[in-house]
C-alpha positions as CSV (number, residue, x, y, z in Angstrom):
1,X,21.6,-37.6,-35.2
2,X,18.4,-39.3,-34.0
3,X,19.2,-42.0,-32.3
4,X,21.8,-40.8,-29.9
5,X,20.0,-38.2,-28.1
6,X,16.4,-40.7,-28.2
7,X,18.8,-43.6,-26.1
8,X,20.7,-41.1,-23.7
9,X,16.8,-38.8,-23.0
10,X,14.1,-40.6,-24.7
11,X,12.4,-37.1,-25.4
12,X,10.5,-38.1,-28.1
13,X,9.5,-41.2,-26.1
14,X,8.7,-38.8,-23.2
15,X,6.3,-36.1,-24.8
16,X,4.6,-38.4,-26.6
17,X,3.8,-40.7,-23.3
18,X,3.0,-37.7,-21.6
19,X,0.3,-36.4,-24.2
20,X,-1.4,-40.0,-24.4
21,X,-1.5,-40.6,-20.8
22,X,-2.3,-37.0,-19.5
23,X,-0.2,-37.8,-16.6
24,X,2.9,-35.4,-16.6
25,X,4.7,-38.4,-15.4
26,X,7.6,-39.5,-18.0
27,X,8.5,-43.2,-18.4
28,X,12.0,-42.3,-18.2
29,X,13.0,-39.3,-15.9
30,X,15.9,-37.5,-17.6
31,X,17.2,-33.7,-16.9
32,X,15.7,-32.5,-20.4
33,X,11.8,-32.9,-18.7
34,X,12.3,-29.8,-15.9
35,X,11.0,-26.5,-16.7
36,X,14.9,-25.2,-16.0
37,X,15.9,-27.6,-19.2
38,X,13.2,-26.6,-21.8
39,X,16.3,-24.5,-23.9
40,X,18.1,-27.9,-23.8
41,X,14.9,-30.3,-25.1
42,X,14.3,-27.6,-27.7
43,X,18.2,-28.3,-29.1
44,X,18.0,-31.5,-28.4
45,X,14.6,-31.9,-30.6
46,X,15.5,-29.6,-33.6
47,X,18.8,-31.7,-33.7
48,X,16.8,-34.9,-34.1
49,X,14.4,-32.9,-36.4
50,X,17.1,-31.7,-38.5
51,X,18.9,-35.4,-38.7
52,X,15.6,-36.8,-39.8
53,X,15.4,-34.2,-42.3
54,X,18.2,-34.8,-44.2
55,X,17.9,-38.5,-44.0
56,X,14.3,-38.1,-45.4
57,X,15.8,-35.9,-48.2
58,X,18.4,-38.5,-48.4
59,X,15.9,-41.6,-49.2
60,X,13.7,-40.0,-51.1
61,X,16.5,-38.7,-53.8
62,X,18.0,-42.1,-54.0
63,X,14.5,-43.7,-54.6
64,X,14.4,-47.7,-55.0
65,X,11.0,-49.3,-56.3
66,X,11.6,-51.9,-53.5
67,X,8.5,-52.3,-50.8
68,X,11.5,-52.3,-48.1
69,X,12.9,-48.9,-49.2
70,X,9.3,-47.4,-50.0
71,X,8.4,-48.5,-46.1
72,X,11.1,-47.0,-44.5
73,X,11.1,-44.0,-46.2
74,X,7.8,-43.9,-45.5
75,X,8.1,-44.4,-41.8
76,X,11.2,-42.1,-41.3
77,X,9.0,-39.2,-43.1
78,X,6.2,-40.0,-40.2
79,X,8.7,-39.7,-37.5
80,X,10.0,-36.4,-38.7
81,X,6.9,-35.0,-39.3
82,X,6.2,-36.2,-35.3
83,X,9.5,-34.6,-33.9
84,X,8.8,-31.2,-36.1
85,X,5.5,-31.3,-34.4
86,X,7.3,-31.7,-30.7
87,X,9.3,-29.1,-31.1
88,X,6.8,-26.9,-32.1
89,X,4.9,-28.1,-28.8
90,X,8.2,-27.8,-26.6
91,X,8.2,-23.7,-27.9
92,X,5.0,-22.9,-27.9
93,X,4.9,-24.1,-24.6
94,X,7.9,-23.0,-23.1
95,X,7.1,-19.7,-24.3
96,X,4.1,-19.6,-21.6
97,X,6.4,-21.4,-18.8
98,X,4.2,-24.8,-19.1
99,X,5.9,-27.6,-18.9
C-alpha cells in the first residue's frame, strides 16, 4: 500500500524535496502537486500512512532478535512516522489554500 502510489506520484519523494530545497519545484511533476489535487495527495498519503501502519504493527508483533529484522522494523517505523507527519502538513496546509 506504500509502494504503489510512491512509484506512480512520488509524493513522499515530492514534499520532502520541496521542504529541503525551499524551491516549490518537485523532482517529479505529477497531478497530486496542484492546489486543485490537494483532496487527492491527502488520500493518497493516509493510504500510504495507513499501509505503513499495519505493517509496523505487523513486524513488531512477530518480533525476531535478528539485527536484519530489528533494522527494518526500525526503518519502516521512521517512514511512517515521516508520512503521518506529511499528511498532517498536506491538511494543515490545504486548509489555508497553500500549496
Amino acid at each position: 500500500m506504500f509502494i504503489v502510489p510512491e512509484l506512480l506520484w512520488s509524493p513522499v519523494g515530492n514534499l520532502i524535496y520541496e521542504f529541503s530545497q525551499n524551491s516549490g519545484q518537485p523532482y517529479r511533476n505529477n497531478f497530486l502537486m496542484n492546489m486543485d489535487n490537494i483532496g487527492w495527495l491527502n488520500w493518497v498519503l493516509l493510504i500510504q500512512a495507513l499501509g505503513l501502519l499495519f505493517l509496523v504493527i505487523f513486524l513488531w508483533k512477530n518480533f525476531k532478535r535478528s539485527f536484519l529484522y530489528c533494522l527494518a522494523a526500525l526503518l519502516v517505523t521512521i517512514l511512517m512516522l515521516i508520512v503521518f507527519y506529511l499528511f498532517y502538513i498536506s491538511i494543515t496546509l490545504g486548509r489555508h489554500g497553500i500549496s
